[in-house]
SEKE-943210 format. One record per residue: residue number from 1; residue in one letter; x, y, z of N, C-alpha, C in turn. Coordinates in steps of 0.1 Angstrom, whole numbers, padded with zeros to 4 digits. Layout:
N
 pos code  n_c1  n_c2  n_c3 ca_c1 ca_c2 ca_c3  c_c1  c_c2  c_c3
 NUM    A     X     Y     Z     X     Y     Z     X     Y     Z
...
//
This chain:
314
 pos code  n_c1  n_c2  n_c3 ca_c1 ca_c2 ca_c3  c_c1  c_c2  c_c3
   1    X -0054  0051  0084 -0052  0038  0091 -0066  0031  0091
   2    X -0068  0019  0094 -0075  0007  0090 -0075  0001  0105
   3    X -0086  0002  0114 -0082 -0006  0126 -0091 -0010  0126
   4    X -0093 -0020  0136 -0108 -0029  0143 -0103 -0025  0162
   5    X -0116 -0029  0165 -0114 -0026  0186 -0105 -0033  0187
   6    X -0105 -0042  0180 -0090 -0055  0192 -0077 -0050  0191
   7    X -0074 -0040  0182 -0061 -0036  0179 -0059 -0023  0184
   8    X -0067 -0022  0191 -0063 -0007  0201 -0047 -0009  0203
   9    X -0043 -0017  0210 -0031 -0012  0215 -0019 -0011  0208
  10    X -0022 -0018  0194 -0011 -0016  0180 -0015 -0004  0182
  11    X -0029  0000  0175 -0026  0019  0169 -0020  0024  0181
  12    X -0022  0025  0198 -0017  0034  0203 -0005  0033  0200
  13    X  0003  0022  0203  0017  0021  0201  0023  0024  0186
  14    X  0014  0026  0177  0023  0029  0159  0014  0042  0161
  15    X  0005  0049  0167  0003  0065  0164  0013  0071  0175
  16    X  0020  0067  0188  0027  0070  0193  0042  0075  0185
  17    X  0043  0062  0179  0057  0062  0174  0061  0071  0161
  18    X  0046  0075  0152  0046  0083  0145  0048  0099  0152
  19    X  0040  0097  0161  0039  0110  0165  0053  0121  0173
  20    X  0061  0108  0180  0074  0110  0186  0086  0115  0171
  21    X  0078  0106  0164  0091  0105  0151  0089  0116  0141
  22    X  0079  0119  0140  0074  0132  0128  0059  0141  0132
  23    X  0050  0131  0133  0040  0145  0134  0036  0151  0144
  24    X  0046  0147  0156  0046  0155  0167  0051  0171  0166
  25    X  0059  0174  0151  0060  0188  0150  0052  0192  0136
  26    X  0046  0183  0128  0040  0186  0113  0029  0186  0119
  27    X  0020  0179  0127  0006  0179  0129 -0006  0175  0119
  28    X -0002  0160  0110 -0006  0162  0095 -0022  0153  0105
  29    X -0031  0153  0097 -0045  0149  0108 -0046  0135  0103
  30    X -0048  0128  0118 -0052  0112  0115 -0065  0113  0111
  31    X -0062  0099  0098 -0079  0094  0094 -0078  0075  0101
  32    X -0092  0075  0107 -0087  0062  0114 -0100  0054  0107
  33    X -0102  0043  0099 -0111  0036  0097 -0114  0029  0103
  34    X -0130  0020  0103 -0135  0008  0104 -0147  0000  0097
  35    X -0152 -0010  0097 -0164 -0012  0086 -0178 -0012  0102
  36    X -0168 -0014  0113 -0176 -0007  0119 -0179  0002  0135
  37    X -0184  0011  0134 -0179  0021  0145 -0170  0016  0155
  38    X -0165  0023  0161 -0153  0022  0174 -0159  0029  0186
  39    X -0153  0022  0195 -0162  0029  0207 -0153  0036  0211
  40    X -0165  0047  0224 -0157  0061  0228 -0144  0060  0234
  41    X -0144  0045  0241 -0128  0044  0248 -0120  0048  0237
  42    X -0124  0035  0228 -0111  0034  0217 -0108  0046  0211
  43    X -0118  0055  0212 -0113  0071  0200 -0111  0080  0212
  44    X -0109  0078  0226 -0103  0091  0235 -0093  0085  0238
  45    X -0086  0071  0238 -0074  0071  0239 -0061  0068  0233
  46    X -0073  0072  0216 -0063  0077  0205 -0060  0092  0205
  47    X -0071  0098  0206 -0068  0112  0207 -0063  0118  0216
  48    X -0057  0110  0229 -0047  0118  0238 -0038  0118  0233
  49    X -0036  0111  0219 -0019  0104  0222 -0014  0121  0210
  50    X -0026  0124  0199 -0017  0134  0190 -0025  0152  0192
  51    X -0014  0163  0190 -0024  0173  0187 -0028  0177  0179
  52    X -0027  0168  0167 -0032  0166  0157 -0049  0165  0160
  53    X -0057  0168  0149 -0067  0169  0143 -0068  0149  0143
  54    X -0077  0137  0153 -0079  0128  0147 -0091  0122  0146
  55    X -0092  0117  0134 -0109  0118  0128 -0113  0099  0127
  56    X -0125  0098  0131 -0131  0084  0125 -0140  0081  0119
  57    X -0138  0074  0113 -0151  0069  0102 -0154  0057  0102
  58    X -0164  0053  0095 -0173  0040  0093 -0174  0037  0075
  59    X -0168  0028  0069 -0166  0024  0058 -0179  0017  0053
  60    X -0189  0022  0042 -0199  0020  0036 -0199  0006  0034
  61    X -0209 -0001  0038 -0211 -0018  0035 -0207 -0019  0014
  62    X -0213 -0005  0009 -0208 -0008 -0002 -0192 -0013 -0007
  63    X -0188 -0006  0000 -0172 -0007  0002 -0167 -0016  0006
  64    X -0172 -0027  0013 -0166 -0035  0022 -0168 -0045  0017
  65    X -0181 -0048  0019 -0187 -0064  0019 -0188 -0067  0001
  66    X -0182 -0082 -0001 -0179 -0088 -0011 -0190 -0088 -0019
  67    X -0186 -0080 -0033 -0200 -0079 -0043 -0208 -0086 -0047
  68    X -0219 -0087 -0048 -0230 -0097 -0050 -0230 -0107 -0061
  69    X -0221 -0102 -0072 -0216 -0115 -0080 -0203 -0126 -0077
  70    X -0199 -0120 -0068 -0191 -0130 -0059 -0192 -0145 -0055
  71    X -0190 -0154 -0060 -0194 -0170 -0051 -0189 -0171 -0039
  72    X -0190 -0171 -0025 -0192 -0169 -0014 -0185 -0182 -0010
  73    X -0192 -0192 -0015 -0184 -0204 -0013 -0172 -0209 -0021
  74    X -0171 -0205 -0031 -0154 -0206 -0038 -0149 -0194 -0031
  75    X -0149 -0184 -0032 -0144 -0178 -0020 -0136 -0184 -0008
  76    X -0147 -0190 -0003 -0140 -0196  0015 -0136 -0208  0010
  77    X -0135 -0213  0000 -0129 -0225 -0008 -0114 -0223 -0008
  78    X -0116 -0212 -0018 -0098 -0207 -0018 -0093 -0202 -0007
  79    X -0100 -0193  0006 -0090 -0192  0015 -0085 -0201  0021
  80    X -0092 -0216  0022 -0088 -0227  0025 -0074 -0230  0024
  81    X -0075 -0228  0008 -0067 -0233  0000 -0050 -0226  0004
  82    X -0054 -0212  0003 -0045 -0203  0011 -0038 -0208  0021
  83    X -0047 -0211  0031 -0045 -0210  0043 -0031 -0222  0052
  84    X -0041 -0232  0040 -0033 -0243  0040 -0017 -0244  0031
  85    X -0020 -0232  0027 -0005 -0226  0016  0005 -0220  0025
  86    X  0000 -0215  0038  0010 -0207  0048  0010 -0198  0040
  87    X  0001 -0190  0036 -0004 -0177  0032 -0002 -0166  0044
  88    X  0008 -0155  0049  0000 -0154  0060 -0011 -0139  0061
  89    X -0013 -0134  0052 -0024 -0128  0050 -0031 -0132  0038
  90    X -0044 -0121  0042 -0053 -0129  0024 -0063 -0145  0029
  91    X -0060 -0144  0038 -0070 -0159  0044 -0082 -0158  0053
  92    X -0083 -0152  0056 -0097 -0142  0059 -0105 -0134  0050
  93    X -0116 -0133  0055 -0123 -0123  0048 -0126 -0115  0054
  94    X -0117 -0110  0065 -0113 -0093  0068 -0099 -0086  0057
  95    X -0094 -0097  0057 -0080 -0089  0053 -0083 -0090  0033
  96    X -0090 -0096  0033 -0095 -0096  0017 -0105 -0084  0012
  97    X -0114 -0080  0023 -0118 -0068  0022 -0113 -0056  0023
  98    X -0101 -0058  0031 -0089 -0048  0033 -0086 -0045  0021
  99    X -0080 -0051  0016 -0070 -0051  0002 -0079 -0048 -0007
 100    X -0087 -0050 -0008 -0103 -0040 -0019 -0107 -0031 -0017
 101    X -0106 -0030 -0003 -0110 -0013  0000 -0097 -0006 -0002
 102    X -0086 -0009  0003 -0078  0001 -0001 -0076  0003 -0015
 103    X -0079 -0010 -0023 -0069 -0009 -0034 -0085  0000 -0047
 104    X -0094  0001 -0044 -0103  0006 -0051 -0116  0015 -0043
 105    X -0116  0018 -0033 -0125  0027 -0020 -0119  0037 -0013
 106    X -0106  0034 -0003 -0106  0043  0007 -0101  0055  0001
 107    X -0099  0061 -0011 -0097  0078 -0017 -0111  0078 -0015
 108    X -0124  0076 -0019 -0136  0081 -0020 -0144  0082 -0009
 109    X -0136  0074  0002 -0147  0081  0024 -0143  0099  0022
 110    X -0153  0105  0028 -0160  0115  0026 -0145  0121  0039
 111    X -0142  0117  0049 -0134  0120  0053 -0113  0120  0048
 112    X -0116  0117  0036 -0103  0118  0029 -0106  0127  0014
 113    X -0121  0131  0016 -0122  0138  0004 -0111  0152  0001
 114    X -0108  0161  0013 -0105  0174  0011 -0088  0167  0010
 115    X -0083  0157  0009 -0071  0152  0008 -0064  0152 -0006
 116    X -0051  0157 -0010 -0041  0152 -0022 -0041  0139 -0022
 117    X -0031  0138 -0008 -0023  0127 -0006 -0026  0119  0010
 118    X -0019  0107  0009 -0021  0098  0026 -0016  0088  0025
 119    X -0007  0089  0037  0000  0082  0042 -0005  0073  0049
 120    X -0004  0058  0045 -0008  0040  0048 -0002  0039  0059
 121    X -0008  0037  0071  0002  0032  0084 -0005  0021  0086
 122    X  0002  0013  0090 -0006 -0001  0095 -0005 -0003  0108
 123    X -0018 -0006  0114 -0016 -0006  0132 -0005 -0017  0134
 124    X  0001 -0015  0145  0015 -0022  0153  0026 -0019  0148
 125    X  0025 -0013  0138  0039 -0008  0132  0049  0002  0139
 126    X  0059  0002  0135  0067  0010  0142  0078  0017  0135
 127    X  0081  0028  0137  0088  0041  0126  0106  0041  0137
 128    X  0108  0040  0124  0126  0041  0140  0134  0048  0139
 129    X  0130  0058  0121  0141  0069  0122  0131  0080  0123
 130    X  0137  0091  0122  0127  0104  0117  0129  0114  0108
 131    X  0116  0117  0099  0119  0122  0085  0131  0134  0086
 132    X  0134  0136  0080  0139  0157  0084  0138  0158  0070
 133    X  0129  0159  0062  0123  0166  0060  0106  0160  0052
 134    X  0099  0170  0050  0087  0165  0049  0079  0154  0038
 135    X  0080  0145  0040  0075  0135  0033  0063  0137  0021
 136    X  0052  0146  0027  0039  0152  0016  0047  0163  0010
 137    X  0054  0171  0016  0060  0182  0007  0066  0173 -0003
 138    X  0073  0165 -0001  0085  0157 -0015  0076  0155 -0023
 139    X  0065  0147 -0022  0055  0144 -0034  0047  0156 -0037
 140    X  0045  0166 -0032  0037  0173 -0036  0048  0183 -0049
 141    X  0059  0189 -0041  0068  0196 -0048  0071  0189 -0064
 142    X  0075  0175 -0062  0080  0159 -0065  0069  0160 -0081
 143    X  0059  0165 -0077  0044  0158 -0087  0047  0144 -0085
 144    X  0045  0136 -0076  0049  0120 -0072  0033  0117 -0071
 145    X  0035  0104 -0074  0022  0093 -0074  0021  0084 -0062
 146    X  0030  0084 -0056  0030  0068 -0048  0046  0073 -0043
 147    X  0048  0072 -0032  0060  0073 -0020  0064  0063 -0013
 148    X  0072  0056 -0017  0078  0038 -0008  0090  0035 -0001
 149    X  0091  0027  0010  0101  0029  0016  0108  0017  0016
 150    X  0098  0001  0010  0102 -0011  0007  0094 -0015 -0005
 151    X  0096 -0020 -0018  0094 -0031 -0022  0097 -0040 -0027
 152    X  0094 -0049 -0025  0089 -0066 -0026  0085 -0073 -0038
 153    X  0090 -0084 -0041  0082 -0091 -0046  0070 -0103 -0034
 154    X  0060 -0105 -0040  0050 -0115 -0040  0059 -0126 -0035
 155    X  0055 -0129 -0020  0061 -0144 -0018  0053 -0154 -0021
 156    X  0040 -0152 -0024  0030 -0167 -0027  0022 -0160 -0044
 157    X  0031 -0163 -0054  0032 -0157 -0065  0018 -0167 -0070
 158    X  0018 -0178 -0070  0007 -0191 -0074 -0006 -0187 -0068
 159    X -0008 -0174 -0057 -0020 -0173 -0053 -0028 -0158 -0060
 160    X -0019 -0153 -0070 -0022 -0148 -0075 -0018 -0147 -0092
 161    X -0022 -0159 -0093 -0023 -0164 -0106 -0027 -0154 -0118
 162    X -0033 -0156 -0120 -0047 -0148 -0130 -0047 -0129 -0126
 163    X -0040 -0127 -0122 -0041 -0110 -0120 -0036 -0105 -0133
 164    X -0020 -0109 -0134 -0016 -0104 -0152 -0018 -0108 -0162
 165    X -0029 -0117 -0163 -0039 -0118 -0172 -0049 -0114 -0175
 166    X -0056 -0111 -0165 -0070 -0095 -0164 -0062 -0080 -0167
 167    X -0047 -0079 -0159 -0041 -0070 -0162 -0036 -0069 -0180
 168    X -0037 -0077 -0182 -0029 -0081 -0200 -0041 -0077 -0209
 169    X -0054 -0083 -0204 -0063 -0082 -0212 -0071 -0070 -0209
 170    X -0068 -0058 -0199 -0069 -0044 -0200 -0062 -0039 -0206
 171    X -0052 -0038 -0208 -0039 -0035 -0220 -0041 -0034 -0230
 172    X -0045 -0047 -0234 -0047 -0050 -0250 -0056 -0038 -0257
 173    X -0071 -0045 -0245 -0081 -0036 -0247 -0083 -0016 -0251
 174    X -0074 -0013 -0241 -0072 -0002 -0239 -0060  0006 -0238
 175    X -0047  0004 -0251 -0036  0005 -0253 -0034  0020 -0248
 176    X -0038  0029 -0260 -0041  0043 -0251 -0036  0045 -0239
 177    X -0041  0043 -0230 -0036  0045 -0215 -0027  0046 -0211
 178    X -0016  0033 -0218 -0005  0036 -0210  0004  0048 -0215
 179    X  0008  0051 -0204  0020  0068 -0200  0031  0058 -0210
 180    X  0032  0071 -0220  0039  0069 -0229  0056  0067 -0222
 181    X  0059  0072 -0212  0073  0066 -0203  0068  0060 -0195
 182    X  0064  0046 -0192  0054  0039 -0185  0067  0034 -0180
 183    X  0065  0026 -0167  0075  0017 -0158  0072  0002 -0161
 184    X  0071 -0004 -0171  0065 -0018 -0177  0077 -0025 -0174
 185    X  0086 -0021 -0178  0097 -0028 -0177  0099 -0028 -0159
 186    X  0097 -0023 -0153  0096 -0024 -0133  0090 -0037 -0133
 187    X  0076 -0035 -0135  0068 -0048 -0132  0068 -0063 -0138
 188    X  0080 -0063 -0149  0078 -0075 -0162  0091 -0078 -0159
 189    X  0094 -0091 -0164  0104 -0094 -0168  0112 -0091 -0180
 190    X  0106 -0089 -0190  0111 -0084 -0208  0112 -0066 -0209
 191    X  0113 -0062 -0211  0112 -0048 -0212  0106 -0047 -0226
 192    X  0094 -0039 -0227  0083 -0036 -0237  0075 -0027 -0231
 193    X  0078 -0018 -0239  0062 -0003 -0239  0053 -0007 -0236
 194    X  0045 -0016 -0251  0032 -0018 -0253  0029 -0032 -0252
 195    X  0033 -0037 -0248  0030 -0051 -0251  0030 -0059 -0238
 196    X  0022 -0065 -0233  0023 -0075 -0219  0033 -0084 -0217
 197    X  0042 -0086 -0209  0052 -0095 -0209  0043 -0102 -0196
 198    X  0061 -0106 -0191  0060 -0119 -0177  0060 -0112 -0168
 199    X  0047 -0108 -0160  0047 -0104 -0146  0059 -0109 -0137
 200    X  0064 -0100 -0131  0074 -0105 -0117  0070 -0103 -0101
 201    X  0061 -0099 -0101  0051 -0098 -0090  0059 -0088 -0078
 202    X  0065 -0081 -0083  0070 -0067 -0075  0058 -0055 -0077
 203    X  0056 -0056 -0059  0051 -0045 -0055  0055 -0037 -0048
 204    X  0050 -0025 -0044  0057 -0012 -0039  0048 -0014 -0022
 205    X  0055 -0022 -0014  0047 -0022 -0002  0037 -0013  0004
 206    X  0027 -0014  0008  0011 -0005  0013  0017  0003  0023
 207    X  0025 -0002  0033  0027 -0001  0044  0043 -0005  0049
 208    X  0049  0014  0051  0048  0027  0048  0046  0033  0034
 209    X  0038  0036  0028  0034  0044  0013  0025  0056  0018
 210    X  0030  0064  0007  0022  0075  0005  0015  0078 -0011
 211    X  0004  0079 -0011 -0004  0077 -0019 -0011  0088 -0027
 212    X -0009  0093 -0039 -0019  0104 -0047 -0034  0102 -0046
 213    X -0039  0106 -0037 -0057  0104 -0037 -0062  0110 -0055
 214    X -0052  0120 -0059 -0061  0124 -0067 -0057  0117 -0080
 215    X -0045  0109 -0079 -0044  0095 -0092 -0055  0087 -0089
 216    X -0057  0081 -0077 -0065  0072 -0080 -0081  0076 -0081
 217    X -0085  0086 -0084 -0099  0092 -0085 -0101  0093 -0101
 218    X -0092  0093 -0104 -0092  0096 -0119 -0098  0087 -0126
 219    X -0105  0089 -0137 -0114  0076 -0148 -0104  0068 -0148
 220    X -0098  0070 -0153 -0084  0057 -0161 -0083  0046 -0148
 221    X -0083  0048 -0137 -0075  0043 -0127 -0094  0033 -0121
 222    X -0100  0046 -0120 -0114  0037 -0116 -0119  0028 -0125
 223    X -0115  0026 -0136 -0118  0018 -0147 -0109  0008 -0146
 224    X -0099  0009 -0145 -0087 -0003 -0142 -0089 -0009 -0130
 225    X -0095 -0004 -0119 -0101 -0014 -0110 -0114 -0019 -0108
 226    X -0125 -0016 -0112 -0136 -0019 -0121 -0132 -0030 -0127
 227    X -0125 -0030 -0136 -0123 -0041 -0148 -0116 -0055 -0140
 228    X -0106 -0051 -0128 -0099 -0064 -0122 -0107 -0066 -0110
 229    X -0120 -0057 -0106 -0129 -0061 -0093 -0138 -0068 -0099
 230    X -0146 -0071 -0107 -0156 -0078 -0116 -0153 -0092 -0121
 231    X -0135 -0097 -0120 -0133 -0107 -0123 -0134 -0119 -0105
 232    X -0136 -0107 -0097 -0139 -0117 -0082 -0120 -0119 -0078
 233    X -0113 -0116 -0084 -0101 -0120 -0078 -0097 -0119 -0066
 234    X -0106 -0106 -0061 -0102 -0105 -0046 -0104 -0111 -0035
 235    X -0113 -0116 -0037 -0117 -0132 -0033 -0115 -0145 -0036
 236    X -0110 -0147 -0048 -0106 -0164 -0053 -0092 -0164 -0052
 237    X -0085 -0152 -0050 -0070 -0152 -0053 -0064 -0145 -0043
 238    X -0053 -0139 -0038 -0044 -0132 -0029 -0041 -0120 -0036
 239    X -0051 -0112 -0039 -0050 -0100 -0048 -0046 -0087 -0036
 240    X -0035 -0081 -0034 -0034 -0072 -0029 -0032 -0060 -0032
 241    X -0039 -0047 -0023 -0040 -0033 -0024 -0028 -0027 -0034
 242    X -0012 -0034 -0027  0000 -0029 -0031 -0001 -0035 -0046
 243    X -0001 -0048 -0049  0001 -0051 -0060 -0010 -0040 -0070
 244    X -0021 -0039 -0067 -0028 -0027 -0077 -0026 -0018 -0077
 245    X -0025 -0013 -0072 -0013  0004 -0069 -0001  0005 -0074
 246    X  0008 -0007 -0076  0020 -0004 -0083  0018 -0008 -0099
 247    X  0007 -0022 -0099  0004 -0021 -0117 -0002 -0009 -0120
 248    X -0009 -0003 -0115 -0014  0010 -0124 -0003  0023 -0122
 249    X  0002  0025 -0108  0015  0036 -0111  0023  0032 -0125
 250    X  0027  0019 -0125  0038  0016 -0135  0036  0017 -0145
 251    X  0020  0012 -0150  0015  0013 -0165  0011  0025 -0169
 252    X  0001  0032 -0160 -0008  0045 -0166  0002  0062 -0156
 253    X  0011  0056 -0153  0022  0067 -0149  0036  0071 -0156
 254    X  0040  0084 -0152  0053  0083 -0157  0062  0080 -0150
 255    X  0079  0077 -0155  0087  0071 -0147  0091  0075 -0138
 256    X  0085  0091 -0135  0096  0098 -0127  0084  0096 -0118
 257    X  0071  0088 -0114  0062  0094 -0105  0057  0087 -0091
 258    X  0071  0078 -0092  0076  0075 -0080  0089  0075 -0071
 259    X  0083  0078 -0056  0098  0082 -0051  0100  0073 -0037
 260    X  0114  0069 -0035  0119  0061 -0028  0119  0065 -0014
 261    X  0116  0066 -0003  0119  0073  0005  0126  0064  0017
 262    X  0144  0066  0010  0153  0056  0014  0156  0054  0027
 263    X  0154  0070  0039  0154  0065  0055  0141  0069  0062
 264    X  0128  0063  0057  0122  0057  0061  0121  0043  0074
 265    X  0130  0044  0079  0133  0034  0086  0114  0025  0096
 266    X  0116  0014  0094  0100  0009  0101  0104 -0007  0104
 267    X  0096 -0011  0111  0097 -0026  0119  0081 -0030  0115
 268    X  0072 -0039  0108  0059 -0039  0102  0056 -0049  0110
 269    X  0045 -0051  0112  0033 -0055  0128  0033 -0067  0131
 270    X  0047 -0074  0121  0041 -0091  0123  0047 -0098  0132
 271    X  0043 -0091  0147  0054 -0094  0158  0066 -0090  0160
 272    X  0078 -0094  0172  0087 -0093  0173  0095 -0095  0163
 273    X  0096 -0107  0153  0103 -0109  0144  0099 -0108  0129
 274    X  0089 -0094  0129  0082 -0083  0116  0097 -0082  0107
 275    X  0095 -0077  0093  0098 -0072  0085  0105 -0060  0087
 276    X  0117 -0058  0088  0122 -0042  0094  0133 -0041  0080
 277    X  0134 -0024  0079  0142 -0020  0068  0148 -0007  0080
 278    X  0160 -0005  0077  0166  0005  0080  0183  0015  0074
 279    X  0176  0022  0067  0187  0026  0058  0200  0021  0064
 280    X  0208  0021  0050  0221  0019  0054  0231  0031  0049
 281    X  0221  0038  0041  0238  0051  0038  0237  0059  0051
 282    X  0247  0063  0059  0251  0071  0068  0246  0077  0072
 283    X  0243  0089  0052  0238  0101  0057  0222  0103  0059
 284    X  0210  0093  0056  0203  0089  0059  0198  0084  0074
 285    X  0208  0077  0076  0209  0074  0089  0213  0087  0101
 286    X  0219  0089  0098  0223  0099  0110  0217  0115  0111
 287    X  0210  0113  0095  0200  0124  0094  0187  0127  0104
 288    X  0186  0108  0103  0170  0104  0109  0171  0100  0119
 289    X  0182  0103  0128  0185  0097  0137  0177  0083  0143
 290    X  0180  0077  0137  0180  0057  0133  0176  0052  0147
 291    X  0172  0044  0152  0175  0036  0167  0176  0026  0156
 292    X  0179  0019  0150  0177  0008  0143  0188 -0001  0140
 293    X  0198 -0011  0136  0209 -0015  0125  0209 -0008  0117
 294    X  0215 -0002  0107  0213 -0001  0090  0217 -0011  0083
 295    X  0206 -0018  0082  0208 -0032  0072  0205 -0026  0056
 296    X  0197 -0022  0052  0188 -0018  0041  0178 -0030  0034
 297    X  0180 -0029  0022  0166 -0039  0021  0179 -0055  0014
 298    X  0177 -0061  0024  0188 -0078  0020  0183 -0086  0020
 299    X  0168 -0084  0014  0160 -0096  0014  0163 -0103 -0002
 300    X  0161 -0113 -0003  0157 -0115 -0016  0148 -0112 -0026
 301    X  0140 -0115 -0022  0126 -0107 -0025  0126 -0091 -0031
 302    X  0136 -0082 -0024  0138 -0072 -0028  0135 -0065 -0044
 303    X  0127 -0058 -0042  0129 -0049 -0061  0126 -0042 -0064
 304    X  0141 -0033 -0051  0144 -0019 -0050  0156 -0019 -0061
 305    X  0166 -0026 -0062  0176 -0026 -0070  0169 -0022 -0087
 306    X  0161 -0037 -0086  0151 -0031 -0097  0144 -0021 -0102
 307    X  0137 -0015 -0091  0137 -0006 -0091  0143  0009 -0098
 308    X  0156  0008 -0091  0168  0022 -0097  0173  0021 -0108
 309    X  0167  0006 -0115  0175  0006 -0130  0165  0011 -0137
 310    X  0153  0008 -0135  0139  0010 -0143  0137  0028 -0142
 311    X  0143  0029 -0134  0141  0051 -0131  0152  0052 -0139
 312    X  0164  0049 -0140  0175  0053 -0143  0176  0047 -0159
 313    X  0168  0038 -0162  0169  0033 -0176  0179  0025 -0179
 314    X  0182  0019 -0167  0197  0009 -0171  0198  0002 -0179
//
């Protein structure tokens, strides 16, 4: 997790809800970030809440703060631009550092080192079913890359213009790479192996995901973000964590190396009337014992459907 002081009372309330719902009997250890320290309040009255193991850190200014070839002022140019787009993240430059640190940093904090895998919680969030059974075990048993409970397409698709073009022209560059059963067809509109089509801007949401620390450490993956951090996009554009994480699972993975984790049930931090998914098959539901509707995912946006054809090869 990723928090600042002001949001104390989201984490208490989403490490509570975690802890009621699952790791109140798994005990898996919180990692809590910031770019900068937390004070003693805030870390004793996180740590009453788990008997978990929970740990904090301080995120390296290297990691954080926007690279020095960066323009600073086109930067705050485009969040403008954003902003005035009813963007509603991505318009700061906290939440833009977010989405770079996760999407190319937080496997390499020294407190996630002795880690496989980790689970993305986002403070305020809230969990409404509960697993039965272990979510790290499935991907570990699984050999799984990346663990999702919703995704999405990109609602402000024009703010991230230029990504599958830096994406295309790693491709070209560096054909090799892609996993010869690659998920291309997930992320494109045309279905092709080798060849770049038309982005559709489906990503596998950050938050709830579980994540292979040890995919993303790997050359292939640090080079594919290297190559799309150097263009500045994370700054001139709405480039997010999720969207990099599902182009490189899809391209430089195989098809089986993602898994759905269908009663995952969660309500996501954007107030009372947040983003909620809550299974709808029965036996999901009644497994996880739900407090929720079971609506499932009836968004439009949705590209879970998509999803199960791209696994299944429909």
């Amino acid at each position: 997790m990723l928090a600042s002081e002001g949001q104390l009372i989201d984490v208490l309330q989403t490490v509570q809800s975690l802890e009621d719902r699952f790791n109140g009997e798994f005990r898996y250890p919180w990692v809590i970030l910031n770019d900068v320290e937390l004070s003693t309040d805030f870390v004793h009255k996180v740590r009453t809440l788990s008997r978990a193991h929970v740990r904090f850190g301080v995120i390296p200014a290297e990691h954080w703060d926007p690279p020095e070839e960066v323009d600073l002022e086109k930067a705050e140019e485009a969040r403008k631009i954003m902003e005035f787009g009813h963007v509603g993240d991505g318009v700061t430059l906290r939440s833009q550092n977010i989405f770079r640190f996760f999407a190319g940093f937080f496997h390499q904090h020294p407190l996630l080192e002795p880690h496989e895998y980790a689970w993305i919680v986002e403070p305020g969030s809230e969990y409404m079913c509960s697993p039965y059974r272990d979510p790290f075990k499935i991907m570990e048993k699984g050999g799984k890359i990346l663990g999702f409970a919703t995704s999405r397409k990109d609602p402000n698709p024009k703010f991230a213009s230029t990504l599958w073009k830096h994406v295309s022209d790693y491709i070209t560059a560096y054909p090799d790479l892609l996993a010869k059963d690659n998920m291309l067809d997930f992320i494109t509109t045309v279905k092709h192996k080798t060849r770049p089509q038309d982005y559709n801007h489906c990503s596998y949401t950050s938050s709830p995901s579980i994540l292979s620390l040890d995919f993303l450490r790997t050359p292939p993956y640090s080079a594919f973000f290297d190559h799309l951090d150097r263009t500045g996009g994370f700054y001139y554009e709405r480039w997010t964590a999720a969207a990099i994480h599902t182009l490189a699972v899809s391209l430089f993975a195989d098809r089986d190396a993602t898994h759905w984790f269908e009663g995952m049930g969660y309500k996501s931090s954007d107030g009372p009337m947040g983003r909620q998914y809550c299974p709808r098959d029965d036996y999901e539901w009644e497994a996880g014992k739900c407090s929720c509707m079971p609506t499932g995912m009836q968004e439009s946006d949705s590209c879970v459907s998509m999803w199960v054809r791209a696994v299944q090869k429909w």
